[in-house]
C-alpha positions as YAML, in Angstrom:
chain: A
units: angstrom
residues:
- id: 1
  name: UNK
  ca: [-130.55, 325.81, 217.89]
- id: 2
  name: UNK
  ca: [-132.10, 324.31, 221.28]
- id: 3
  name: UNK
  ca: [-131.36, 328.04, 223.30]
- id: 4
  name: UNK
  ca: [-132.80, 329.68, 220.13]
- id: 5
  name: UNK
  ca: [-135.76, 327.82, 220.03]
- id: 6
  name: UNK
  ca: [-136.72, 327.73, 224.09]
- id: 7
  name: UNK
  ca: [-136.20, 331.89, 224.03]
- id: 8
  name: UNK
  ca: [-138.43, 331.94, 220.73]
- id: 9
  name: UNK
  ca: [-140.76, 330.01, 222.95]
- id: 10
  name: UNK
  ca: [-140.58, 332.40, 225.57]
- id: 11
  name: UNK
  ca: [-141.09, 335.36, 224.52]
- id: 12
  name: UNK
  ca: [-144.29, 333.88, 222.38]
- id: 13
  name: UNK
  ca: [-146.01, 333.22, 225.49]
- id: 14
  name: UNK
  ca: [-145.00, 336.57, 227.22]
- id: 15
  name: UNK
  ca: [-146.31, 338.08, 223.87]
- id: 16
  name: UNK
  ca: [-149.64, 335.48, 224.37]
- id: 17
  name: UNK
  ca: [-150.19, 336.77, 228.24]
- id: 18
  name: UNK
  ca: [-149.91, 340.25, 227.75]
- id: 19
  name: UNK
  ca: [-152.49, 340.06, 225.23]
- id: 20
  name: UNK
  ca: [-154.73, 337.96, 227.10]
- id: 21
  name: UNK
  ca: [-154.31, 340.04, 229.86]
- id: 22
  name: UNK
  ca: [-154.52, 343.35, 228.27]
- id: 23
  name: UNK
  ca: [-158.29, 342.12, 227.00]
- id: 24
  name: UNK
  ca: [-159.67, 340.22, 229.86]
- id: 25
  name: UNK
  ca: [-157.93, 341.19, 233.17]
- id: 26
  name: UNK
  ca: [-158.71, 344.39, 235.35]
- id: 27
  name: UNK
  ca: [-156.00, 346.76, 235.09]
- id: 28
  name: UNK
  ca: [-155.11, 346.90, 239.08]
- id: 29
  name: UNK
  ca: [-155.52, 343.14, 238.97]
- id: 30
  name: UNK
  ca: [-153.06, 342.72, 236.36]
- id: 31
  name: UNK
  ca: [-151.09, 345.45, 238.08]
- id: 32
  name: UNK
  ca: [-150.99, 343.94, 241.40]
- id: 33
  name: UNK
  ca: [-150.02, 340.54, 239.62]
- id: 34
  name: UNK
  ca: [-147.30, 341.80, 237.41]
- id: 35
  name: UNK
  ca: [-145.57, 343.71, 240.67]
- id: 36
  name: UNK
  ca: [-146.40, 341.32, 243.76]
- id: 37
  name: UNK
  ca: [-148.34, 338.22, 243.86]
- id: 38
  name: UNK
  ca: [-146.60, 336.82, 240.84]
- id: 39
  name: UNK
  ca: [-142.58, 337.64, 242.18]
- id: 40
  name: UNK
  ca: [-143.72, 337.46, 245.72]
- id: 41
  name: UNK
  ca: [-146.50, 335.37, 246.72]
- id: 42
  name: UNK
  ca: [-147.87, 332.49, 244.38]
- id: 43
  name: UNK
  ca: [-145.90, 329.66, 242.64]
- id: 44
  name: UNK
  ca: [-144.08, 330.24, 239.58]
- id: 45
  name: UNK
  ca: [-146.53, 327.49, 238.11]
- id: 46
  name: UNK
  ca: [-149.53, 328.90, 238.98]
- id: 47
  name: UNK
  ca: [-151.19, 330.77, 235.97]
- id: 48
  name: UNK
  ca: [-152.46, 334.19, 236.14]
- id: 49
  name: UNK
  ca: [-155.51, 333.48, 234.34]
- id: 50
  name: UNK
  ca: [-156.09, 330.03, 236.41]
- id: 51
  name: UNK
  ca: [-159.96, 331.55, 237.42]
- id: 52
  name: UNK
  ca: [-159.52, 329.85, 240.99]
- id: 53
  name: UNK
  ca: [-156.35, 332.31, 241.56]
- id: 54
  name: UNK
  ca: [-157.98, 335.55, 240.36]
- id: 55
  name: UNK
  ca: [-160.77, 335.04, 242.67]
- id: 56
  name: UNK
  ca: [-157.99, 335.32, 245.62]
- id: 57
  name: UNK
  ca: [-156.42, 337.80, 244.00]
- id: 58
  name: UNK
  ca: [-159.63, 340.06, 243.40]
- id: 59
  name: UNK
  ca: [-161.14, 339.38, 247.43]
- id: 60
  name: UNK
  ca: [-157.67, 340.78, 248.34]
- id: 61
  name: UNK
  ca: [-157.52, 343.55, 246.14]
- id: 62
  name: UNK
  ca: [-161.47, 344.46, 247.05]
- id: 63
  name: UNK
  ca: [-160.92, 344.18, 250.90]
- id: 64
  name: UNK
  ca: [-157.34, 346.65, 250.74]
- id: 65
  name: UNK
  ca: [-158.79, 349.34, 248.04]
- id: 66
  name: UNK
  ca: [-162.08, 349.64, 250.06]
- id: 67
  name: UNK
  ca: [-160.30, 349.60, 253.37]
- id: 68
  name: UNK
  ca: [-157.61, 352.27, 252.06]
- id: 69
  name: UNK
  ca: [-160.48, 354.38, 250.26]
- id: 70
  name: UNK
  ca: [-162.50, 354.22, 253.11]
- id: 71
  name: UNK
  ca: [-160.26, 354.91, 255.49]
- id: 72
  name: UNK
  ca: [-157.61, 357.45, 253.68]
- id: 73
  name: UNK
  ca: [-160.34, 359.75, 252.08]
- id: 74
  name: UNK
  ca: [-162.95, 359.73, 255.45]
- id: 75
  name: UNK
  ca: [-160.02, 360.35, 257.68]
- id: 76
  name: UNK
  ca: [-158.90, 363.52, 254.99]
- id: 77
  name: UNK
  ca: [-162.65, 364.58, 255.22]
- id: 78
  name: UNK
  ca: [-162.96, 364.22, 258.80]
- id: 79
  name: UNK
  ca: [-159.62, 366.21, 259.90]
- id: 80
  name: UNK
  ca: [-160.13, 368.92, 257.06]
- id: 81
  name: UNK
  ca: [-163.39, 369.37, 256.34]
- id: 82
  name: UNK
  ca: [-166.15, 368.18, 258.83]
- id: 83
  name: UNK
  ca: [-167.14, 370.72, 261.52]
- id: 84
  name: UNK
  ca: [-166.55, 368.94, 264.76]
- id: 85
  name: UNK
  ca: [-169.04, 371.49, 266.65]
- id: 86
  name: UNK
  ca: [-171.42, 369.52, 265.19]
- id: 87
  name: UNK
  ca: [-170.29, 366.75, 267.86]
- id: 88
  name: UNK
  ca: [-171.86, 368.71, 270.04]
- id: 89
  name: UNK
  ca: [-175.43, 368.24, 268.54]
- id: 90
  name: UNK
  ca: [-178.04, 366.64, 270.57]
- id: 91
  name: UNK
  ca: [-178.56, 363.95, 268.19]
- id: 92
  name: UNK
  ca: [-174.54, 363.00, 267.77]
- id: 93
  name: UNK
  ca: [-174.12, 359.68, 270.00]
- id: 94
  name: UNK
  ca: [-171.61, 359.04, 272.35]
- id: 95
  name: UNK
  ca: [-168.70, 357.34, 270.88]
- id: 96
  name: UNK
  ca: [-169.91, 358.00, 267.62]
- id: 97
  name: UNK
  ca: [-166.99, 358.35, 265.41]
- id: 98
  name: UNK
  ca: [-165.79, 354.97, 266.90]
- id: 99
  name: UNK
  ca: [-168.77, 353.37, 266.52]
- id: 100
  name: UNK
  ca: [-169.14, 354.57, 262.72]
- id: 101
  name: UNK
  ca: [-165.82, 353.03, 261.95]
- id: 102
  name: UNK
  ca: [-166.90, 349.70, 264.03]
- id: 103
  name: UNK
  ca: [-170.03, 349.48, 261.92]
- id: 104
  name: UNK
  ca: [-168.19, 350.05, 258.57]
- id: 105
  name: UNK
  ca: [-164.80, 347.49, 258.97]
- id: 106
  name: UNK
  ca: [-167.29, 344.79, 260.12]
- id: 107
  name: UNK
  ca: [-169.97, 345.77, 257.00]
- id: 108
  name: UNK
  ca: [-166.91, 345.61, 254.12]
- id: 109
  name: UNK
  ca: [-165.54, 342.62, 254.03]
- id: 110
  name: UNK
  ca: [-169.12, 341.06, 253.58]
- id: 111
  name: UNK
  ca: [-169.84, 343.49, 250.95]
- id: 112
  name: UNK
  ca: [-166.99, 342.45, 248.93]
- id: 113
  name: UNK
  ca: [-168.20, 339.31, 248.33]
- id: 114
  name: UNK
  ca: [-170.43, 340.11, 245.78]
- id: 115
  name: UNK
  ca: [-169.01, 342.67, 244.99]
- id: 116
  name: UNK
  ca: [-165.97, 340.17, 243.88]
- id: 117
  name: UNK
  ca: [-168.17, 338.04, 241.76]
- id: 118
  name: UNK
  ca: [-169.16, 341.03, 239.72]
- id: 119
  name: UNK
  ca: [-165.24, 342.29, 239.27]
- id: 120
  name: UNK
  ca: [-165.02, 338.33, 238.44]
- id: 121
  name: UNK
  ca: [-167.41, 338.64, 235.42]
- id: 122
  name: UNK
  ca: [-165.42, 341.76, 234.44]
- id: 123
  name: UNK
  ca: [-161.63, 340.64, 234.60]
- id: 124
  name: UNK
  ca: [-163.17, 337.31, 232.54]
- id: 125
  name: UNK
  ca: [-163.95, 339.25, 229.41]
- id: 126
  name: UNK
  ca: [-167.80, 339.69, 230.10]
- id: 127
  name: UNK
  ca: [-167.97, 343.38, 230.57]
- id: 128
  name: UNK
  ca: [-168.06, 346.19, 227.70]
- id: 129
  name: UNK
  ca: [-165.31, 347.78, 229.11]
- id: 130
  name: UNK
  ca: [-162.41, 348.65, 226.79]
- id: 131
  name: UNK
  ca: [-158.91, 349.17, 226.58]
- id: 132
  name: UNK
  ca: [-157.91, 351.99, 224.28]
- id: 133
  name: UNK
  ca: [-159.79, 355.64, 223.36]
- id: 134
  name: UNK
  ca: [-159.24, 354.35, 219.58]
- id: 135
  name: UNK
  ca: [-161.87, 351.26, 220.72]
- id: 136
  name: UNK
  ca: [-164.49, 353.25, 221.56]
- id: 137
  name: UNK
  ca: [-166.33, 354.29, 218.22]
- id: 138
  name: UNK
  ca: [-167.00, 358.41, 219.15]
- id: 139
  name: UNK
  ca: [-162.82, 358.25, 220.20]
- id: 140
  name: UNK
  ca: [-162.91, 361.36, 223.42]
- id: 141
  name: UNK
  ca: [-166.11, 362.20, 223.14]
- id: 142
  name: UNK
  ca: [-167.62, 358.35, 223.55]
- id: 143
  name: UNK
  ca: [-165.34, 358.09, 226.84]
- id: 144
  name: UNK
  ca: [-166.90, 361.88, 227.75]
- id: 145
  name: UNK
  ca: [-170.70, 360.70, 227.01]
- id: 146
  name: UNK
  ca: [-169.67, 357.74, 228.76]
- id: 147
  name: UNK
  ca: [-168.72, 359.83, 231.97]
- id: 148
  name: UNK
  ca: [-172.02, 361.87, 231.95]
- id: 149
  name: UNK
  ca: [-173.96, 358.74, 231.01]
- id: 150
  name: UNK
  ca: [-172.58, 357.00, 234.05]
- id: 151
  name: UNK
  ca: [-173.51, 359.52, 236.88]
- id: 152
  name: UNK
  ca: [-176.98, 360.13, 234.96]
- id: 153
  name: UNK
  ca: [-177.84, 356.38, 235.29]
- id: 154
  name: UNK
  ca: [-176.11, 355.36, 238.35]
- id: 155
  name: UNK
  ca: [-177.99, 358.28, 240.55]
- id: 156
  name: UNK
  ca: [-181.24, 357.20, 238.98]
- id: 157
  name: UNK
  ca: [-180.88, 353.76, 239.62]
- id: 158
  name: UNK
  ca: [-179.39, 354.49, 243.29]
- id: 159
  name: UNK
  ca: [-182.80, 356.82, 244.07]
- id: 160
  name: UNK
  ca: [-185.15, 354.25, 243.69]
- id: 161
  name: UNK
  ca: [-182.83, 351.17, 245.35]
- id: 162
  name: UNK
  ca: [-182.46, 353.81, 248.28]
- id: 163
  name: UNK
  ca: [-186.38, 354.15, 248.30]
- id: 164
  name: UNK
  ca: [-186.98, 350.87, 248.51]
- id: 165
  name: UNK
  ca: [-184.72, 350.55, 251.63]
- id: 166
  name: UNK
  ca: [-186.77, 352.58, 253.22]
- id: 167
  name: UNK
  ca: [-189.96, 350.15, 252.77]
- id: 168
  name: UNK
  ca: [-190.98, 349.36, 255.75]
- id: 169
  name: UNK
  ca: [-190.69, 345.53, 254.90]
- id: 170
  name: UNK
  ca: [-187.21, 346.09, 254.69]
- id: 171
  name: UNK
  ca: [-186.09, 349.29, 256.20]
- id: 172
  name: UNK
  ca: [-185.65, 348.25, 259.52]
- id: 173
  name: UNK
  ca: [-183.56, 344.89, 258.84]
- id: 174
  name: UNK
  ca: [-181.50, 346.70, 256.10]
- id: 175
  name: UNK
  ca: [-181.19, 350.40, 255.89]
- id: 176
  name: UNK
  ca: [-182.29, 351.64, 259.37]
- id: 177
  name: UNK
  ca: [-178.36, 350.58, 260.99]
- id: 178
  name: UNK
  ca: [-177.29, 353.38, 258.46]
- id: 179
  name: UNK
  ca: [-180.04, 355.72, 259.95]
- id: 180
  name: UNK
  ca: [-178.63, 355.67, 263.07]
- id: 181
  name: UNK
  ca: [-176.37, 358.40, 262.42]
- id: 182
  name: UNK
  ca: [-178.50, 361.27, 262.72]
- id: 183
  name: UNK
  ca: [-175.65, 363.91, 262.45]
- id: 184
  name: UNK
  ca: [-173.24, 362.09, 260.57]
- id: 185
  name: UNK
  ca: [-169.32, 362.73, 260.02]
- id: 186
  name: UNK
  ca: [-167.46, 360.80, 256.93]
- id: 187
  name: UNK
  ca: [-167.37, 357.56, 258.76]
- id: 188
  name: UNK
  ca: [-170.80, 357.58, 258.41]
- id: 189
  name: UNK
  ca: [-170.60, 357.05, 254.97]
- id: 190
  name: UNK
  ca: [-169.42, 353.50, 254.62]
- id: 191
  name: UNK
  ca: [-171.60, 351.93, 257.57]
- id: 192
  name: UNK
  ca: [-173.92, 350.23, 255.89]
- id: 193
  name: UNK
  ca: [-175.56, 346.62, 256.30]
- id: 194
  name: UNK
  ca: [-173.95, 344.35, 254.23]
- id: 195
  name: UNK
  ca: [-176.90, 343.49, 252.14]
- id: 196
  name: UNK
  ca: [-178.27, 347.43, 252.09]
- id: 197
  name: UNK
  ca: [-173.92, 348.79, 250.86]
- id: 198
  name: UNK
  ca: [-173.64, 346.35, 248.24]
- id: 199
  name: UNK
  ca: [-177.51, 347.08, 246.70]
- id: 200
  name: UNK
  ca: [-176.74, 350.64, 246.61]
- id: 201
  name: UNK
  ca: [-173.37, 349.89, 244.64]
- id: 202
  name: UNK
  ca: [-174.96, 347.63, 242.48]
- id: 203
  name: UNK
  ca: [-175.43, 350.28, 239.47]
- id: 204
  name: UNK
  ca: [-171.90, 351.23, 239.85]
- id: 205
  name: UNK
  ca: [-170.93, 347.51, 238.74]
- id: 206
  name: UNK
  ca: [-173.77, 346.94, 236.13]
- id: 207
  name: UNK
  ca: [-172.72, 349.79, 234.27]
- id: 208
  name: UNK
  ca: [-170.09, 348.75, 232.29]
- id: 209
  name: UNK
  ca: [-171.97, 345.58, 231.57]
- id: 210
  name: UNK
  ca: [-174.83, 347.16, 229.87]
- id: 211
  name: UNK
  ca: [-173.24, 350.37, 228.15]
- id: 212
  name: UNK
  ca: [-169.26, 350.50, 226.62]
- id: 213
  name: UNK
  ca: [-166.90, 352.21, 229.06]
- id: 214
  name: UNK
  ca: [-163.04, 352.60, 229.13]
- id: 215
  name: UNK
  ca: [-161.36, 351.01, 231.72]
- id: 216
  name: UNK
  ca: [-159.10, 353.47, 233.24]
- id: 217
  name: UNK
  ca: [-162.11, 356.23, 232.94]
- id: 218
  name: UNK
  ca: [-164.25, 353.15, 234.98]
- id: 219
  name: UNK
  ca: [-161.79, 353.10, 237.72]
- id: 220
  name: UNK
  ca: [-161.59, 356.89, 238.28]
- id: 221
  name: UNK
  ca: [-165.16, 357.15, 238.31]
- id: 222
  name: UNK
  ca: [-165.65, 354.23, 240.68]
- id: 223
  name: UNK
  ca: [-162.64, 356.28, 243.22]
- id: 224
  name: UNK
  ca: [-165.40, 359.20, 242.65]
- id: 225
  name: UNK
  ca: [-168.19, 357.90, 243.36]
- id: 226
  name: UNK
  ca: [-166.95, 356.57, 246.86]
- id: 227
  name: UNK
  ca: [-165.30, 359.82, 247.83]
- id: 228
  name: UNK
  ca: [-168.50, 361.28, 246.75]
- id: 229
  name: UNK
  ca: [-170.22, 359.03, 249.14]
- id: 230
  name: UNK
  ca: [-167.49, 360.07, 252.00]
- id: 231
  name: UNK
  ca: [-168.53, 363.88, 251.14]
- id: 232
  name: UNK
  ca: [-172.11, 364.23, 251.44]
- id: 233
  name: UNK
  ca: [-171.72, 362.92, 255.16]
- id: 234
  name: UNK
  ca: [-168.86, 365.20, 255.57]
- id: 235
  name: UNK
  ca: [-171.18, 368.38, 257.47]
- id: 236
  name: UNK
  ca: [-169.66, 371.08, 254.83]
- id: 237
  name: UNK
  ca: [-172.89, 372.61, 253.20]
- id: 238
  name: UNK
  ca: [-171.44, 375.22, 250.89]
- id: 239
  name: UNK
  ca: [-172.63, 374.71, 247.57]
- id: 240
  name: UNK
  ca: [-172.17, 377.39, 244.92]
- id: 241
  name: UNK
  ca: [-175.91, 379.13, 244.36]
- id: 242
  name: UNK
  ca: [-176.99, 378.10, 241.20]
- id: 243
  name: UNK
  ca: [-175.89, 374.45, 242.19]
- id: 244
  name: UNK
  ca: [-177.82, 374.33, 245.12]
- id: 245
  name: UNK
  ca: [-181.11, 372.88, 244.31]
- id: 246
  name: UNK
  ca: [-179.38, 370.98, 241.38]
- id: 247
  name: UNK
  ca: [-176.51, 368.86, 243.20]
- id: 248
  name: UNK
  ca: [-177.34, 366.77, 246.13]
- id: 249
  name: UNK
  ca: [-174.53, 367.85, 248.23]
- id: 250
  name: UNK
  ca: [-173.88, 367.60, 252.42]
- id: 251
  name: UNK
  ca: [-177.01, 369.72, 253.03]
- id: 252
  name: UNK
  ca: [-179.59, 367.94, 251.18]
- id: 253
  name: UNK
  ca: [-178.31, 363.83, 252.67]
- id: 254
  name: UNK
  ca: [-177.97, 365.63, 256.00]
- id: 255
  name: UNK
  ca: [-181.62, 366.31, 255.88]
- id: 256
  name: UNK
  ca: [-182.24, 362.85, 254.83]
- id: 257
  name: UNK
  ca: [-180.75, 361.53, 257.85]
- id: 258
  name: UNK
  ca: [-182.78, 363.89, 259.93]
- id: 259
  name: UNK
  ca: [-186.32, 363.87, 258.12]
- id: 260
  name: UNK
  ca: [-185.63, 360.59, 256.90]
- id: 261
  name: UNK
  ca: [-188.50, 360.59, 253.89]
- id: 262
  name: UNK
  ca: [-186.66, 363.13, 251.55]
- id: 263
  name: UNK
  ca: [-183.62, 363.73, 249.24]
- id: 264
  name: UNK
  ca: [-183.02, 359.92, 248.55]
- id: 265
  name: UNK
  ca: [-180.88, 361.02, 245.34]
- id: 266
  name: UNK
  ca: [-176.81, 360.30, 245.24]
- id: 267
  name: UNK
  ca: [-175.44, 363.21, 243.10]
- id: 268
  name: UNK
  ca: [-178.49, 365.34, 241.38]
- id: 269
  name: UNK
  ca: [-181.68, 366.48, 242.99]
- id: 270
  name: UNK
  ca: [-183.46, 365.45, 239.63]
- id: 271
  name: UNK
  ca: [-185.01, 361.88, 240.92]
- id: 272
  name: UNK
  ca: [-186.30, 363.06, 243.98]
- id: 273
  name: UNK
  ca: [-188.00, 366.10, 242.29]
- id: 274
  name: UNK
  ca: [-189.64, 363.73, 239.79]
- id: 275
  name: UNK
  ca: [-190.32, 361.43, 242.42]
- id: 276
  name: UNK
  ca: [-191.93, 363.88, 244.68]
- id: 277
  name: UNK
  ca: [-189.36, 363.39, 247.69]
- id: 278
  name: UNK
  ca: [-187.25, 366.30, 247.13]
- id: 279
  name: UNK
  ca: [-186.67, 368.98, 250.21]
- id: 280
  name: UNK
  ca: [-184.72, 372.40, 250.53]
- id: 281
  name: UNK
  ca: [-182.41, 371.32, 252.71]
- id: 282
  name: UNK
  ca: [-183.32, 373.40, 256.38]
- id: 283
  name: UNK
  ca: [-179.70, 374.36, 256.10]
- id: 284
  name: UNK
  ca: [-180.19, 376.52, 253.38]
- id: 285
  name: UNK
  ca: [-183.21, 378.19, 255.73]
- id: 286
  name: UNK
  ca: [-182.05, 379.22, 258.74]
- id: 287
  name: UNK
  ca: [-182.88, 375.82, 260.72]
- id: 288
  name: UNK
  ca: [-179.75, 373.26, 260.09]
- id: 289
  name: UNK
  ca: [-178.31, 371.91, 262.35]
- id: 290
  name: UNK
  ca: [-175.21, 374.86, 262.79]
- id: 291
  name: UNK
  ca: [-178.11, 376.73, 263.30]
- id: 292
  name: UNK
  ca: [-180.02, 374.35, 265.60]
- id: 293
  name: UNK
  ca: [-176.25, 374.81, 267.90]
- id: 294
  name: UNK
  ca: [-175.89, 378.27, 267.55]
- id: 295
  name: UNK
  ca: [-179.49, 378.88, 269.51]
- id: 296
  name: UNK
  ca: [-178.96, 376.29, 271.76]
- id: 297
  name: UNK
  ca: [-175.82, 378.47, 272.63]
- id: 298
  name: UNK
  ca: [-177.17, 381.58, 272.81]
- id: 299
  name: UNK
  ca: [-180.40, 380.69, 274.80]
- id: 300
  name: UNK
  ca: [-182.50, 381.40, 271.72]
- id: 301
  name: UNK
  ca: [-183.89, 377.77, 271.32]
- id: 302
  name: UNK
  ca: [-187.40, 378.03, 272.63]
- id: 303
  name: UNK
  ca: [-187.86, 380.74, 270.26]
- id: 304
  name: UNK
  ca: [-185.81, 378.48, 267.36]
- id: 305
  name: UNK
  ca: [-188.00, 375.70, 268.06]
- id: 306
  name: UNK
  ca: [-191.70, 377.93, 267.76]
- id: 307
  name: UNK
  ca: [-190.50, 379.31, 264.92]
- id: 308
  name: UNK
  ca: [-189.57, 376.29, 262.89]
- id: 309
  name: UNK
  ca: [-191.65, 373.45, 264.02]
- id: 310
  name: UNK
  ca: [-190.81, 371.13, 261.74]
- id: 311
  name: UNK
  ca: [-187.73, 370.88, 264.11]
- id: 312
  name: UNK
  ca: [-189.99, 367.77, 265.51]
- id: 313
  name: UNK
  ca: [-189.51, 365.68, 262.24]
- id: 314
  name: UNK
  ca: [-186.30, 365.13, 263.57]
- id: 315
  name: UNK
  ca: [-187.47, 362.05, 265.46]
- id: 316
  name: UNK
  ca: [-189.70, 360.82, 263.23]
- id: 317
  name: UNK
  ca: [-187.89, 357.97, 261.70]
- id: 318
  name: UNK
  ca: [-187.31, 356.46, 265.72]
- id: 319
  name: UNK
  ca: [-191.02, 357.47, 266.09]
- id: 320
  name: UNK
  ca: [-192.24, 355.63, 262.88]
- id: 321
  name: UNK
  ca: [-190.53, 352.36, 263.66]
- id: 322
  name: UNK
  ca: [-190.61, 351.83, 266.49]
...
């Protein structure tokens, strides 16, 4: 009876983790526990759910995803997709790739942090966020309203966080490091400050404490959002027509870098047009910065410059705080 009863035993608390687990624990947490740190890397004895452990667990996991996202996806954009005449550009530094990369390994770590206290909350059963479709009380089309409801409130909440980095109590101790790419490439988008990356990702991580959203849906939209962010610094301004003044895309952040007071919005152009701070992107016009090369090029910049004038806002965020 003794075998019968230790195995009975057994499989009662396998049965008692999984549950546990399958209510409270991030799904690549419990992944990453299930496959390595549990066969490969903790004692035997110490307990998956032990809070103390998890918090290891989740700065490692934090620090590799970012790093991998970061790295994989910008690396992708850079090689495939960014136009490297634009490295040509008056206003590209020298060593600027490098430097981007510099600025963004040495900004990550500190924004995990934080950003490990909130995935804390979540893996301990304080979040909204949900296992199965059949939990969510509209079944497909909750998890689909979710979706929408996510970008809608996450770029609104991101515009006005992004306009108050550029207050000038804080801009130039927080947001203006990021500013310093004028003509960005995907590395760009990453190099933050510390304190300026993990305000902007704040609504990402609030999100599923406020409103219900299904986990795996959460995750994919989370990988989105920060190859999104990788994108709109990627230099490719194509946009299908009757997106253009709807989707902030590469054209409209690239003017942001350059004009500095416009296009603060992450995904739509909808915030910045009911906050006043929306802009055609110059692209679009005849003045971008392809366009800005191809006169220099042909000798036709004198003319370029006379005939768009605004060129000159181009310095005005060095000029302003200086």
């Amino acid at each position: 009876m003794w075998p019968l009863q230790v195995m009975v035993k057994t499989l009662m608390a396998r049965d008692r983790r999984i549950i546990i687990f399958g209510i409270t624990m991030d799904l690549v947490l419990n992944y990453v526990d299930y496959n390595f740190f549990t066969p490969y890397v903790y004692p035997t004895t110490w307990p998956e759910d032990e809070p103390f452990r998890q918090i290891i667990s989740l700065l490692i996991v934090t620090n590799l995803g970012a790093l991998v996202l970061y790295l994989l996806f910008a690396t992708l954009s850079y090689y495939l997709v960014f136009d490297h005449s634009l490295k040509q550009h008056p206003q590209f530094l020298e060593n600027q790739v490098q430097l981007e990369i510099k600025y963004a390994l040495q900004s990550l770590p500190w924004i995990s942090i934080p950003t490990v206290a909130l995935f804390f909350a979540e893996v301990r059963g304080y979040s909204r966020l949900y296992d199965n479709i059949e939990d969510s009380p509209y079944g497909w089309f909750g998890v689909i309203l979710s979706m929408l409801s996510f970008l809608f409130f996450t770029d609104m909440c991101i515009y006005w966080i992004h306009r108050f980095l550029h207050h000038k109590l804080v801009y130039k101790r927080l947001h203006k490091p990021h500013h310093r790419w004028k003509v960005a490439t995907p590395f760009a988008s990453h190099a933050f400050h510390p304190v300026d990356g993990f305000l902007q990702s704040i609504p990402y991580h609030i999100y599923p404490f406020l409103f219900p959203l299904h986990k795996v849906t959460y995750l994919g939209l989370y990988i989105a959002v920060n190859v999104w962010t990788i994108s709109i610094h990627d230099g490719d301004y194509r946009v299908p027509d009757f997106l253009k003044h709807a989707i902030n895309g590469s054209a409209h952040h690239t003017d942001h870098h350059l004009y500095f007071d416009y296009n603060y919005g992450q995904y739509f152009t909808l915030w910045d047009k009911i906050g006043g701070s929306y802009k055609s992107p110059s692209s679009f016009e005849g003045k971008g910065p392809h366009d800005y090369l191809k006169k220099l090029k042909s000798g036709e910049l004198a003319s370029f410059k006379n005939d768009h004038a605004d060129e000159d806002l181009m310095n005005r965020d060095s000029l302003k705080n200086k």
